[in-house]
N, CA, C and O atoms as CSV, one atom per row, in Angstrom:
chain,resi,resn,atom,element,x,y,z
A,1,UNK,N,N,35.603,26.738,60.897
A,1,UNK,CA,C,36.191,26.440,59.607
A,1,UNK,C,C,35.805,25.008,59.234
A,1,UNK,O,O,35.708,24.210,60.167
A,2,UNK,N,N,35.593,24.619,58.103
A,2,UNK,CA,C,35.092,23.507,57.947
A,2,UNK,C,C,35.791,23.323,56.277
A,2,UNK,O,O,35.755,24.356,55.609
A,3,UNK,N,N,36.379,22.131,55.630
A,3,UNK,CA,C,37.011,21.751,54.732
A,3,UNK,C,C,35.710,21.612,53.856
A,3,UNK,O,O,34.628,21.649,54.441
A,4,UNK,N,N,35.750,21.441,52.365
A,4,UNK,CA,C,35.134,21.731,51.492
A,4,UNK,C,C,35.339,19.499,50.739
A,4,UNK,O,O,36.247,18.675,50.843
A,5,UNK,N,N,34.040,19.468,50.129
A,5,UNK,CA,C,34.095,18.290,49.962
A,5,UNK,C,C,35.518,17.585,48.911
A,5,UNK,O,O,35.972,16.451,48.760
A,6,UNK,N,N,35.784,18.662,48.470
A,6,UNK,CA,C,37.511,17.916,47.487
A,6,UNK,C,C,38.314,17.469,48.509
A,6,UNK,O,O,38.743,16.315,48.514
A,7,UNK,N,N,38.526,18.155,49.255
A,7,UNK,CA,C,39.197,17.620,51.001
A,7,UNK,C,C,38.890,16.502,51.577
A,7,UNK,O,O,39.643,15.660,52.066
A,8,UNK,N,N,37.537,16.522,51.491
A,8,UNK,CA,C,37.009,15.104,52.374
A,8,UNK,C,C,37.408,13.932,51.027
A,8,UNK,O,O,37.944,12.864,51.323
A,9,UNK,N,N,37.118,14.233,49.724
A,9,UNK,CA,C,37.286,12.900,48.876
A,9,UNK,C,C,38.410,13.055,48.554
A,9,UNK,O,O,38.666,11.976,48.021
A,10,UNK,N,N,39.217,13.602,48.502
A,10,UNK,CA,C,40.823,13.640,48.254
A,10,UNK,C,C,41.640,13.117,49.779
A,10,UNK,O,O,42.787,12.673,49.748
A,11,UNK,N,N,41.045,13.220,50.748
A,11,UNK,CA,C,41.466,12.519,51.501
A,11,UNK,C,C,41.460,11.038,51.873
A,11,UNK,O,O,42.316,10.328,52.400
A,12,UNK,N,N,39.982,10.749,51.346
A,12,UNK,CA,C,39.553,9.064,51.522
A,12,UNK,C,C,40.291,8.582,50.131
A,12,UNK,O,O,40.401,7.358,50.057
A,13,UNK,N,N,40.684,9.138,49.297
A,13,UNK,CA,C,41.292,8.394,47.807
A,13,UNK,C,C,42.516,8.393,48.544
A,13,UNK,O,O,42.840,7.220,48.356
A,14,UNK,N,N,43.427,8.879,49.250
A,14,UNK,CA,C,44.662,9.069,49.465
A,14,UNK,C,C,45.023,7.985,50.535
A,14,UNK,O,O,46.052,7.310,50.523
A,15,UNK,N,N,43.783,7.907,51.683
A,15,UNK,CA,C,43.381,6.667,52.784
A,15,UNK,C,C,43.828,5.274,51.788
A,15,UNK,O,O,44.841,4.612,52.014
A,16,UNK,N,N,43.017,5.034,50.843
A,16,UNK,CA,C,42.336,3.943,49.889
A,16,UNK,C,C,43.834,3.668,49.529
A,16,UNK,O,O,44.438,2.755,50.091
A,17,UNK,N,N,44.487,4.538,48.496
A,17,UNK,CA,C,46.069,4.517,47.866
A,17,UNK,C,C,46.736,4.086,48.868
A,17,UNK,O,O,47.660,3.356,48.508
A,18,UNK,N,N,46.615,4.310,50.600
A,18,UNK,CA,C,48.009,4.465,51.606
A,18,UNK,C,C,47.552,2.774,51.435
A,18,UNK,O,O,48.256,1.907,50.917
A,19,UNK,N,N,46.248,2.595,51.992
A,19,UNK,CA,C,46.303,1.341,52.526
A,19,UNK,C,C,46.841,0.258,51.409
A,19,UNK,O,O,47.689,-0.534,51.819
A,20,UNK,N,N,46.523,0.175,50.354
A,20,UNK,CA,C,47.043,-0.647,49.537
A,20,UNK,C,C,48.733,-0.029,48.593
A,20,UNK,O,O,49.196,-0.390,47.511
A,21,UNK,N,N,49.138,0.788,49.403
A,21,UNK,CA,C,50.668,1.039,48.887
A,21,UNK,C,C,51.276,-0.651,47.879
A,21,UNK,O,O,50.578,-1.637,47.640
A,22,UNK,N,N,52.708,-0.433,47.508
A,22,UNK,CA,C,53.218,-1.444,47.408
A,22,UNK,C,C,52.357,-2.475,46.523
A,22,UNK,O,O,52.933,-3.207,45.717
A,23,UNK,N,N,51.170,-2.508,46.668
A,23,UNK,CA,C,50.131,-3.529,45.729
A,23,UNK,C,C,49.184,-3.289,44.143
A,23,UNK,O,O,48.115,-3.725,43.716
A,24,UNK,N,N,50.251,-2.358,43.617
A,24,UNK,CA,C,49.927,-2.469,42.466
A,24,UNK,C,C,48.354,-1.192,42.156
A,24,UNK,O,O,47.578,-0.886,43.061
A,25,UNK,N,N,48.244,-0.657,40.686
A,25,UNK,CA,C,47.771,0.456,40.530
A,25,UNK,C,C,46.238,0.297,40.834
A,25,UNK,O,O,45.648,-0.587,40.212
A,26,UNK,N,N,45.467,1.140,41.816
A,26,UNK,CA,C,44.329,0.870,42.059
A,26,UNK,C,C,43.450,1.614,41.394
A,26,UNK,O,O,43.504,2.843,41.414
A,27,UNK,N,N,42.234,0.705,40.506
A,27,UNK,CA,C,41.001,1.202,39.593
A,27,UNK,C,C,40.441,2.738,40.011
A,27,UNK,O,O,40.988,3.261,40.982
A,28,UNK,N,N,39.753,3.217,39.563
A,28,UNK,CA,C,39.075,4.338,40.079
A,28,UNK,C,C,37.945,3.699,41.120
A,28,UNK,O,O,37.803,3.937,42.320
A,29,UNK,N,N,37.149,2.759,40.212
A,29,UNK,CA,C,35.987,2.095,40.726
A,29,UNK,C,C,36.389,1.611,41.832
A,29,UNK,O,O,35.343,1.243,42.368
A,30,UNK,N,N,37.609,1.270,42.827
A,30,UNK,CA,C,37.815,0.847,44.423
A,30,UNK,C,C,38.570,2.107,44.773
A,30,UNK,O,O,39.404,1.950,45.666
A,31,UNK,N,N,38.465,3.315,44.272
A,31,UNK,CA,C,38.863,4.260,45.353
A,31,UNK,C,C,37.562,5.358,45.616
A,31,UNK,O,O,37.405,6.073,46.607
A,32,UNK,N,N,36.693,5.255,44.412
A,32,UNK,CA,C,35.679,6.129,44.441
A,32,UNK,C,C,34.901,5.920,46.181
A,32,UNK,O,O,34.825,4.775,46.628
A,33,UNK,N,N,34.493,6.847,46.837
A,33,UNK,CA,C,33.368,6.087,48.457
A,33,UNK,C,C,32.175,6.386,47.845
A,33,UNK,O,O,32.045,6.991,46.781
A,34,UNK,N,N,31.243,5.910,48.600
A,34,UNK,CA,C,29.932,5.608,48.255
A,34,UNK,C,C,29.170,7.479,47.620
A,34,UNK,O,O,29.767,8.446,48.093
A,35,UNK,N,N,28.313,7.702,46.925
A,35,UNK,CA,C,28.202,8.652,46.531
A,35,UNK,C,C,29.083,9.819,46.297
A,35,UNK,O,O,28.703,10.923,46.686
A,36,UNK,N,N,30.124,9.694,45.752
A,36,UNK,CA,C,30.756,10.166,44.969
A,36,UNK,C,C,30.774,10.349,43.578
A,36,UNK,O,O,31.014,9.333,42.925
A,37,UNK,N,N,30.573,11.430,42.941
A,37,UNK,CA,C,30.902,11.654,41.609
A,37,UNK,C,C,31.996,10.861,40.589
A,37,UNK,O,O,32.910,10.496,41.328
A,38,UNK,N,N,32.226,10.528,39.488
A,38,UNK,CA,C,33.440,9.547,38.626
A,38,UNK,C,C,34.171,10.880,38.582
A,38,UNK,O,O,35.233,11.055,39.178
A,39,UNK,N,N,33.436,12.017,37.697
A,39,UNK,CA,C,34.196,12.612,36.862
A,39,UNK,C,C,34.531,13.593,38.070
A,39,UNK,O,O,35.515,14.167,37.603
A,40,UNK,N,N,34.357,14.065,39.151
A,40,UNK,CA,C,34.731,14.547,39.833
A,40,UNK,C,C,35.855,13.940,40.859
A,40,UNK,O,O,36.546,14.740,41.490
A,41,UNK,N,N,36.050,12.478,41.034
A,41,UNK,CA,C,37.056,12.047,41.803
A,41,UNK,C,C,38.220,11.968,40.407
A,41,UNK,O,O,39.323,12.106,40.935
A,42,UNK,N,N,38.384,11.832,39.134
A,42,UNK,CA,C,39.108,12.183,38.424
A,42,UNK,C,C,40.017,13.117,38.396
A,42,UNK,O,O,41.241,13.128,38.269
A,43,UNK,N,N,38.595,14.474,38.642
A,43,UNK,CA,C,39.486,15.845,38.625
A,43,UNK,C,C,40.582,15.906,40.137
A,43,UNK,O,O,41.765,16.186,40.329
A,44,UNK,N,N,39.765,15.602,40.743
A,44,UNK,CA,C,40.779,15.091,42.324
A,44,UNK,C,C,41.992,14.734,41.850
A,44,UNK,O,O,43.048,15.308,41.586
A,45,UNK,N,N,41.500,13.469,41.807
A,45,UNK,CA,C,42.766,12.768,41.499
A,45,UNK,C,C,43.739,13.641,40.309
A,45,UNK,O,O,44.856,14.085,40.573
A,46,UNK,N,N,43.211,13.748,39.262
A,46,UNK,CA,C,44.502,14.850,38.689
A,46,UNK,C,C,45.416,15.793,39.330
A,46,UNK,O,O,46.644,15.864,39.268
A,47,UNK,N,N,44.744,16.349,39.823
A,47,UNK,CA,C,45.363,17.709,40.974
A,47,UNK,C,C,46.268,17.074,41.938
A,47,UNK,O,O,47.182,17.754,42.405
A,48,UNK,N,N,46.117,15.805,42.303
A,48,UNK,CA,C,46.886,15.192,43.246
A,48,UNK,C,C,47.840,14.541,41.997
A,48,UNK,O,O,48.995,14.618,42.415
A,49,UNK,N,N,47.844,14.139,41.103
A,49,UNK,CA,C,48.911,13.412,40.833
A,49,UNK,C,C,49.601,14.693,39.863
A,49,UNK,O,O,50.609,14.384,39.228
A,50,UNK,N,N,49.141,15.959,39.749
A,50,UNK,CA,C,50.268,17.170,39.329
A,50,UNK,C,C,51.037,17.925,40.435
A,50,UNK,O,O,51.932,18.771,40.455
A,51,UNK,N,N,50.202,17.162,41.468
A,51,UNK,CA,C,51.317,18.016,42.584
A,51,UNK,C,C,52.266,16.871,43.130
A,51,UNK,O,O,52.611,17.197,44.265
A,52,UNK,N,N,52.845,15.607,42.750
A,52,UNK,CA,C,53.248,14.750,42.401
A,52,UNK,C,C,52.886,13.553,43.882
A,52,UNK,O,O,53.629,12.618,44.183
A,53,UNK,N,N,52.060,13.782,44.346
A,53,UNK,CA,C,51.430,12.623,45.027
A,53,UNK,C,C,51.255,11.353,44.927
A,53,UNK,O,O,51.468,10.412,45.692
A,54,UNK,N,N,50.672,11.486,43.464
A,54,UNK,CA,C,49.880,10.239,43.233
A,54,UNK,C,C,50.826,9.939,41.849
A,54,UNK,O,O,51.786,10.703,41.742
A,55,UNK,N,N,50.703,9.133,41.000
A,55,UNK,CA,C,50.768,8.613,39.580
A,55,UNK,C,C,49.871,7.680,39.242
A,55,UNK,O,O,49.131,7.011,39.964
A,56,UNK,N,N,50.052,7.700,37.651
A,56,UNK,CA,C,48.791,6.767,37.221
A,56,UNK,C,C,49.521,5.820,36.034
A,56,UNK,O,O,50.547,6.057,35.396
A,57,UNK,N,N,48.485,4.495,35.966
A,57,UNK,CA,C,49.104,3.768,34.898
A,57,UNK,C,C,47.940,3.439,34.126
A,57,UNK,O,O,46.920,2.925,34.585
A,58,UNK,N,N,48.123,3.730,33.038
A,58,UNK,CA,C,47.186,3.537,32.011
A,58,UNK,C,C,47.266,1.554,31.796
A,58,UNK,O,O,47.987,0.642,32.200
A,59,UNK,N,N,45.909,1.728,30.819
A,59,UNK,CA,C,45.781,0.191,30.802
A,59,UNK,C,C,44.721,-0.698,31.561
A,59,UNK,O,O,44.082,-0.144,32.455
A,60,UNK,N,N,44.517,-1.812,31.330
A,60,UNK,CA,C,43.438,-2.888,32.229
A,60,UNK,C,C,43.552,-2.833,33.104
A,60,UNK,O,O,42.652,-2.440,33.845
A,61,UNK,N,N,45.033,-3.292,33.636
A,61,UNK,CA,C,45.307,-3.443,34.902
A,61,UNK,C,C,46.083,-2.273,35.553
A,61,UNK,O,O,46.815,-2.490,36.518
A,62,UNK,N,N,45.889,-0.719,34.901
A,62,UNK,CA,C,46.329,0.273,35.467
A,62,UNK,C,C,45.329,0.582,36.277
A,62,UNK,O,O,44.440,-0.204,36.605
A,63,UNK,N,N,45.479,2.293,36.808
A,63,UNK,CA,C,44.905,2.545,38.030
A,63,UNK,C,C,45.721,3.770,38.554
A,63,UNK,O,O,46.345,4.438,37.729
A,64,UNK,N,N,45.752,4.092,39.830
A,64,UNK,CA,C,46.660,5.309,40.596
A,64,UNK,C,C,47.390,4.386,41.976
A,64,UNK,O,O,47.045,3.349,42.542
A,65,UNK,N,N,48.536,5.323,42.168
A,65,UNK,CA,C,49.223,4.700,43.364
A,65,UNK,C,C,50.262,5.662,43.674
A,65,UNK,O,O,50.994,6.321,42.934
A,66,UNK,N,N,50.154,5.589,45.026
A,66,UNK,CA,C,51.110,6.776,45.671
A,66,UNK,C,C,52.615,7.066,44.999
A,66,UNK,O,O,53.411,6.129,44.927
A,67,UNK,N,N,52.886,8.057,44.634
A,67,UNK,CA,C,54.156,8.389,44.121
A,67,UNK,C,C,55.098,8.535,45.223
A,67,UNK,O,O,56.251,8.497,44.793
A,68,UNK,N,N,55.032,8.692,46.526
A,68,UNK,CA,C,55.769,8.333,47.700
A,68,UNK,C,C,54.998,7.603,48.725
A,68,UNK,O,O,53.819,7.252,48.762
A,69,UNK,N,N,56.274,7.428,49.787
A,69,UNK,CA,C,55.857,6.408,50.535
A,69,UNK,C,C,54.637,7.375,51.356
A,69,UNK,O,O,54.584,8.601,51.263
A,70,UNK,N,N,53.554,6.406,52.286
A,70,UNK,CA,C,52.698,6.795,53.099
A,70,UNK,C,C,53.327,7.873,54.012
A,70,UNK,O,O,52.781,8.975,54.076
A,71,UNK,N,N,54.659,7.564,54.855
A,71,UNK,CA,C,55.569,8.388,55.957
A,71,UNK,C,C,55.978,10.046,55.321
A,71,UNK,O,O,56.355,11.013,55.983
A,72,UNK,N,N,55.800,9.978,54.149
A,72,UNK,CA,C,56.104,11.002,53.092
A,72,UNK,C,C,55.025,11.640,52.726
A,72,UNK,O,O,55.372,12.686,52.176
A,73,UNK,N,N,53.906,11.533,52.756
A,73,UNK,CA,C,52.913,12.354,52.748
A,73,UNK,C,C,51.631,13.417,53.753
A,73,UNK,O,O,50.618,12.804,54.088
A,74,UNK,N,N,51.685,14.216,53.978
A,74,UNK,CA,C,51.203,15.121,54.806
A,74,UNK,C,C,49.817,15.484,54.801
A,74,UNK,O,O,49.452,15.971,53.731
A,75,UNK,N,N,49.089,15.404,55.539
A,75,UNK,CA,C,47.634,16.223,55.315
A,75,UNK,C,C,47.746,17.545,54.514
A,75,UNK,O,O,47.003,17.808,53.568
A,76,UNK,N,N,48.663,18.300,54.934
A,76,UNK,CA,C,49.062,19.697,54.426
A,76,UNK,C,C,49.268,19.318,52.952
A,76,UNK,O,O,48.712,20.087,52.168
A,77,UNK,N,N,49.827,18.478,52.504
A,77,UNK,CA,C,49.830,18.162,51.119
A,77,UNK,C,C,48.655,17.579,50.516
A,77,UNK,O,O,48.175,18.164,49.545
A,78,UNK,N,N,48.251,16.784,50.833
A,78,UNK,CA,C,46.794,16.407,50.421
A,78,UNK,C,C,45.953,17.839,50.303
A,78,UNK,O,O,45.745,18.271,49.169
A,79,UNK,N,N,45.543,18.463,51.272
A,79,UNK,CA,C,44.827,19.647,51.177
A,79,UNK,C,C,44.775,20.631,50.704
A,79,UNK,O,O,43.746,21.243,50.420
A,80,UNK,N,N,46.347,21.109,50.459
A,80,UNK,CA,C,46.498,21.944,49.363
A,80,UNK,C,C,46.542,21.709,48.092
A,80,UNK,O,O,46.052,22.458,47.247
A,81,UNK,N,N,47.223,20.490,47.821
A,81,UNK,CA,C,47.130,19.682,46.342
A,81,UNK,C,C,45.402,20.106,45.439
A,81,UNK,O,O,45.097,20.360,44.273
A,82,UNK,N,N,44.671,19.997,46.690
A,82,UNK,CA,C,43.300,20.272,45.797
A,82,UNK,C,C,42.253,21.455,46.352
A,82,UNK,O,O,41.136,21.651,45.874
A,83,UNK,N,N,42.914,22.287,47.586
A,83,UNK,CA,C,42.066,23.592,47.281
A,83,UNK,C,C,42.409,24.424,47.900
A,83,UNK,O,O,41.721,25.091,48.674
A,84,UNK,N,N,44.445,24.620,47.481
A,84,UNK,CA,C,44.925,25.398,47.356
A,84,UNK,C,C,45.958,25.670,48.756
A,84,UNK,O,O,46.043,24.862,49.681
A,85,UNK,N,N,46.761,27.069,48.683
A,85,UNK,CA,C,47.295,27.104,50.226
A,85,UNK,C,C,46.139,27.386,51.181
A,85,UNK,O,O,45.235,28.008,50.622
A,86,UNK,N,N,45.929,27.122,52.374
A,86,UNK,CA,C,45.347,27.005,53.287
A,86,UNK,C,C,45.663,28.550,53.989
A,86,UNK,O,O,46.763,29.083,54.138
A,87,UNK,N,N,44.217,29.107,54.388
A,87,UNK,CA,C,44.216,30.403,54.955
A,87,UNK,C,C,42.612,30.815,55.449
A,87,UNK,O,O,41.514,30.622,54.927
A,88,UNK,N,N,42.982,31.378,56.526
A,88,UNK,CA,C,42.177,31.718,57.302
A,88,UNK,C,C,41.022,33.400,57.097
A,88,UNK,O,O,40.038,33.910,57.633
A,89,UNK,N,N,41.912,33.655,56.063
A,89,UNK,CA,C,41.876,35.275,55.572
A,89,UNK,C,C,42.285,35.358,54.758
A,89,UNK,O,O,43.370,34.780,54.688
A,90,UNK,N,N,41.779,36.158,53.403
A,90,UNK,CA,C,41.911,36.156,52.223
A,90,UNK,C,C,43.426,37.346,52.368
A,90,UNK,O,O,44.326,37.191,51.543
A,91,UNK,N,N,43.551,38.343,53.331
A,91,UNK,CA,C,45.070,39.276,53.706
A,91,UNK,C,C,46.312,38.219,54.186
A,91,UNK,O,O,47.497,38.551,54.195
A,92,UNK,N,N,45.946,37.250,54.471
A,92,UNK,CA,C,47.040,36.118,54.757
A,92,UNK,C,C,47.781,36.071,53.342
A,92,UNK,O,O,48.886,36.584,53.168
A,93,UNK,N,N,47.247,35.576,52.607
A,93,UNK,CA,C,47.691,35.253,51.536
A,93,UNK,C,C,48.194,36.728,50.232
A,93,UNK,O,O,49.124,36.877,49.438
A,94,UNK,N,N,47.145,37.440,50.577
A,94,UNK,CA,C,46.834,38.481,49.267
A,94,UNK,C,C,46.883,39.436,50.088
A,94,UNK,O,O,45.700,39.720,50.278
A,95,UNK,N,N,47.559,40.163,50.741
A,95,UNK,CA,C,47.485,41.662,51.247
A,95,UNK,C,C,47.019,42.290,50.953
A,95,UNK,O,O,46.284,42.908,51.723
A,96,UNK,N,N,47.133,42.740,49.024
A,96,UNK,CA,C,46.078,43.613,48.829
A,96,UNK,C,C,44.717,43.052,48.574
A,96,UNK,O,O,43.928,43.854,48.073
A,97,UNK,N,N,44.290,41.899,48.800
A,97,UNK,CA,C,42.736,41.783,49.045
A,97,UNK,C,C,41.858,42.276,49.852
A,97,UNK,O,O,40.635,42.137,49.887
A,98,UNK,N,N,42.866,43.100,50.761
A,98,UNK,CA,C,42.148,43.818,51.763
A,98,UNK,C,C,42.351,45.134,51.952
A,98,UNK,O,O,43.461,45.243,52.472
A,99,UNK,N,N,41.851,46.199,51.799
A,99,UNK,CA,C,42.004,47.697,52.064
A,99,UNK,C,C,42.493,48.382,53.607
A,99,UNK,O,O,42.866,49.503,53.953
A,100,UNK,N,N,42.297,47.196,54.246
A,100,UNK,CA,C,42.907,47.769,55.472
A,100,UNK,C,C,43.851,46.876,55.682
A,100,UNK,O,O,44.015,47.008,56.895
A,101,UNK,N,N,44.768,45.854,55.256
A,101,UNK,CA,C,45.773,45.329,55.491
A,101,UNK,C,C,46.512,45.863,56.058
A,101,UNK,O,O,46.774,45.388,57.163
A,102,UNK,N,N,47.242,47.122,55.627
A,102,UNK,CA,C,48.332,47.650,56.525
A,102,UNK,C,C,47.796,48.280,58.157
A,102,UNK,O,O,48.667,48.714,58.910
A,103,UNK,N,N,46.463,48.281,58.562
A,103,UNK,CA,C,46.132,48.941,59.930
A,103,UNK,C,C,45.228,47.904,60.785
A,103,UNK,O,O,44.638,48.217,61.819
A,104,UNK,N,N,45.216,46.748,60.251
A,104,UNK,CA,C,43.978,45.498,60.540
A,104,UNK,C,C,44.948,45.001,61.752
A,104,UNK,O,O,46.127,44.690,61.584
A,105,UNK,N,N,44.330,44.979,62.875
A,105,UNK,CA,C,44.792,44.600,64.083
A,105,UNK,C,C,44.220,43.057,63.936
A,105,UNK,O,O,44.134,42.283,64.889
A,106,UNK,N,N,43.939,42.823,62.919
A,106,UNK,CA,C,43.492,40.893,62.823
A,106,UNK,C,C,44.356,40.337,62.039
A,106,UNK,O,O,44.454,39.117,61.907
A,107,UNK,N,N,44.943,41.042,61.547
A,107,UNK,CA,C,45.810,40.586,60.005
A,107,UNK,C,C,47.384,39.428,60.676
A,107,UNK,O,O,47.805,38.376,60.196
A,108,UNK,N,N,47.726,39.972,61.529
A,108,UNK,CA,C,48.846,38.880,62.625
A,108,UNK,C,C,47.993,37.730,63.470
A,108,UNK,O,O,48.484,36.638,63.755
A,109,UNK,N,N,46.616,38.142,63.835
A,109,UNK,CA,C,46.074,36.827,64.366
A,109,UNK,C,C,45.876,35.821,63.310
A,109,UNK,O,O,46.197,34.658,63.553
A,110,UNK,N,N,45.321,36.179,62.019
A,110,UNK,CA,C,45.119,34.878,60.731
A,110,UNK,C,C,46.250,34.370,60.883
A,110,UNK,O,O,46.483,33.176,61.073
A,111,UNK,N,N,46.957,35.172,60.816
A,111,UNK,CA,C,48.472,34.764,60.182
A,111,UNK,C,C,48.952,33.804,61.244
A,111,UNK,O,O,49.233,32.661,60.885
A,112,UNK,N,N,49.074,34.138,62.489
A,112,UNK,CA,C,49.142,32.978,63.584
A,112,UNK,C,C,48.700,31.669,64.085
A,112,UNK,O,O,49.267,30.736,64.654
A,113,UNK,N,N,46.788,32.049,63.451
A,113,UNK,CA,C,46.488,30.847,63.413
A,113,UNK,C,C,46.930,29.914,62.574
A,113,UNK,O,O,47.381,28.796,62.825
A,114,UNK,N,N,46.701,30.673,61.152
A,114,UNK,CA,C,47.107,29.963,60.141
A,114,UNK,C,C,48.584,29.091,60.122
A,114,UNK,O,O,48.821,28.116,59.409
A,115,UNK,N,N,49.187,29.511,60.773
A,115,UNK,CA,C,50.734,28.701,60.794
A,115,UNK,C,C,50.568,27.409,61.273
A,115,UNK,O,O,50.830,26.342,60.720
A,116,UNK,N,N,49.886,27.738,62.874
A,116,UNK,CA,C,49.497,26.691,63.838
A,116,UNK,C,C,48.903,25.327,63.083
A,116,UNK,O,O,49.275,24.160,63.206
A,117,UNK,N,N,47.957,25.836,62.344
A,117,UNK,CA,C,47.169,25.197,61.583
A,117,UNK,C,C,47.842,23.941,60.646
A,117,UNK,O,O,47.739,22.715,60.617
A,118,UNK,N,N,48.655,25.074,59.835
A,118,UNK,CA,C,49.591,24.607,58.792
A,118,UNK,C,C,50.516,23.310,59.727
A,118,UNK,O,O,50.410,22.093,59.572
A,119,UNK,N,N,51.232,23.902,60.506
A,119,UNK,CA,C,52.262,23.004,61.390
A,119,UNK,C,C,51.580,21.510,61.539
A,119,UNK,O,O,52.043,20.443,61.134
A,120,UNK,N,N,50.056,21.801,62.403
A,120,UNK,CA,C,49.743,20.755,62.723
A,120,UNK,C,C,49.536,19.892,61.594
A,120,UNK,O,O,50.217,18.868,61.655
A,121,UNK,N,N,48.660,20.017,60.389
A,121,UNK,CA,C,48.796,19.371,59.324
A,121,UNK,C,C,50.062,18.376,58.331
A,121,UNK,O,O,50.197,17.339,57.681
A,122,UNK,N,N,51.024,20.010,58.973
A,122,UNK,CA,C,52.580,19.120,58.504
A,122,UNK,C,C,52.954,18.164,59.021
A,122,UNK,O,O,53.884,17.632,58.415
A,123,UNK,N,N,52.559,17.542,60.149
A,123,UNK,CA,C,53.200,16.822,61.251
A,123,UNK,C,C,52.519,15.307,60.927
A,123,UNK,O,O,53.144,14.271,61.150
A,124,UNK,N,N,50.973,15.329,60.296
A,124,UNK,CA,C,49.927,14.350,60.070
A,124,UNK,C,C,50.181,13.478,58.620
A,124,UNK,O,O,49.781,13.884,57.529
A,125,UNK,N,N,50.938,12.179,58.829
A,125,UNK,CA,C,51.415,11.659,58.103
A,125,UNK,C,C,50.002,10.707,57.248
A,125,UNK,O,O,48.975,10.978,57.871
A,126,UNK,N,N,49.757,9.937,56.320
A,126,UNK,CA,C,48.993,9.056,56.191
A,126,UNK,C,C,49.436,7.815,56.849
A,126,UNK,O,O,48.729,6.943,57.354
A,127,UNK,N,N,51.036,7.890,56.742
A,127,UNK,CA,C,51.321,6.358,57.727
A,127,UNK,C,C,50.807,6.899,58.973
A,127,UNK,O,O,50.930,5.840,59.590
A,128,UNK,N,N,50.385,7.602,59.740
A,128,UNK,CA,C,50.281,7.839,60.895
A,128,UNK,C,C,48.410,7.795,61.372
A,128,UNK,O,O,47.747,7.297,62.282
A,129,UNK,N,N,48.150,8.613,60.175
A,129,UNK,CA,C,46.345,8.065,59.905
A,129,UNK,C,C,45.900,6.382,60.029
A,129,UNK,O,O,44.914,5.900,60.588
A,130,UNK,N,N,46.824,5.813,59.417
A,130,UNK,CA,C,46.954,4.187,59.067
A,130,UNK,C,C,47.328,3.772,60.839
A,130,UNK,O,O,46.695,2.985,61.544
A,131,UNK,N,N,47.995,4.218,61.048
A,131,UNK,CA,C,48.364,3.555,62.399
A,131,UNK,C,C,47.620,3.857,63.543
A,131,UNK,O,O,47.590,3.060,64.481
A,132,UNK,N,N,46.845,5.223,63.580
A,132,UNK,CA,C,45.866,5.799,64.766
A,132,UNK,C,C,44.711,6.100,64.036
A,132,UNK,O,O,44.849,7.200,63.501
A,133,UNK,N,N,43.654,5.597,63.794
A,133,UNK,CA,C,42.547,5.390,63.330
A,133,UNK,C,C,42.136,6.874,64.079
A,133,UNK,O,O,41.914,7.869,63.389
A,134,UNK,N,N,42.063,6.905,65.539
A,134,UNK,CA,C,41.454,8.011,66.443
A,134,UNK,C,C,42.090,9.888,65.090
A,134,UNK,O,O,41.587,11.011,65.070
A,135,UNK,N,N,43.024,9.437,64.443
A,135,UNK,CA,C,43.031,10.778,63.669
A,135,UNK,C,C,42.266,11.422,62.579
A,135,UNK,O,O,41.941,12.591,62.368
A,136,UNK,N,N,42.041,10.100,61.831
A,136,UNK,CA,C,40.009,10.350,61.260
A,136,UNK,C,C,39.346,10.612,61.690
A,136,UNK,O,O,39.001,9.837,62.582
A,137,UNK,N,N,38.501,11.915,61.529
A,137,UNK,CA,C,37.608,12.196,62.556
A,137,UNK,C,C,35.983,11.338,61.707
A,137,UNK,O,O,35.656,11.043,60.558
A,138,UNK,N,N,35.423,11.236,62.957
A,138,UNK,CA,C,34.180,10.480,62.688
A,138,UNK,C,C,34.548,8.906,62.269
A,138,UNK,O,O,33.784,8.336,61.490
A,139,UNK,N,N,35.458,8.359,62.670
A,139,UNK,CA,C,36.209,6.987,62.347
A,139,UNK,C,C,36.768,5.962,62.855
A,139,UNK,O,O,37.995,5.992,62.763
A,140,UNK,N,N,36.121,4.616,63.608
A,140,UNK,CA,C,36.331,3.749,64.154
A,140,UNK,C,C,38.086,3.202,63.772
A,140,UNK,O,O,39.122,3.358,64.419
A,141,UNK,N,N,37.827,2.538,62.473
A,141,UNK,CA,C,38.522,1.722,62.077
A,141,UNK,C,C,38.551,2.428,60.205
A,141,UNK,O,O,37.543,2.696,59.550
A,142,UNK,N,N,39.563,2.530,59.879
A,142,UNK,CA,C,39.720,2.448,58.051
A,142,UNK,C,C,39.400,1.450,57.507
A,142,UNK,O,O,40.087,0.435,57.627
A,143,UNK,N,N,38.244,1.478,56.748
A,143,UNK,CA,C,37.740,0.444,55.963
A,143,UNK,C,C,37.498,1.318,54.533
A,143,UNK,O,O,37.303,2.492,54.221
A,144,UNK,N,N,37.649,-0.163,53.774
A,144,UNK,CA,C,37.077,0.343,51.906
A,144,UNK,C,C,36.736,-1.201,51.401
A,144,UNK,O,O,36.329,-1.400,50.256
């Protein structure tokens, strides 16, 4: 399974927001990472600030900034905020997406993983990303 790139940049905008909490609304232009799209970290960012994550302040010196604290926000929320509930199997979610749902001897394993999955995500704070670098994967140290 591998996350889809709204995941990876909805996660580093959310990194960018934790680290500067408390300090006032941050530009697009210092949350965007290096080759990233504008109008596509926009649409991000929208989706995150309708699932009430983020907020924004219009103006010069507006920008976006976490609508709760860092300890208050979840990977599981970040990830679904922008591509949706999380599932392993399209019968997890949609039963009838599948014609054999009711006799699929796999249909309780998605579903198992998928919880596991879910749980662990619930548990993964951004204050906690901020504090153990080792939970970024591919990531020394948080820098922007």
């Amino acid at each position: 399974m591998r996350l889809s790139a709204k995941s990876h940049y909805a996660m580093h905008a959310m990194l960018h927001l934790a680290q500067h909490h408390n300090k006032g609304p941050q530009p697009l232009s210092r949350i965007i990472t290096q080759g990233q799209p504008r109008e596509y970290t926009e649409q991000l960012l929208g989706a995150l600030r309708r699932s009430g994550l983020i907020g924004s302040v219009r103006g010069t010196k507006g920008g976006y900034l976490l609508a709760k604290n860092p300890e208050d926000i979840t990977v599981a929320q970040i990830i679904e905020s922008v591509e949706g509930p999380l599932t392993l199997s399209g019968c997890v979610i949609d039963a009838d997406s599948c014609e054999n749902s009711g006799v699929c001897a796999l249909k309780g394993t998605w579903e198992h993983l998928t919880r596991g999955i879910e749980a662990v995500m619930n548990t993964i704070t951004l204050k906690d990303m901020l504090a153990d670098p080792s939970l970024i994967p591919n990531t020394k140290k948080v820098t922007h």
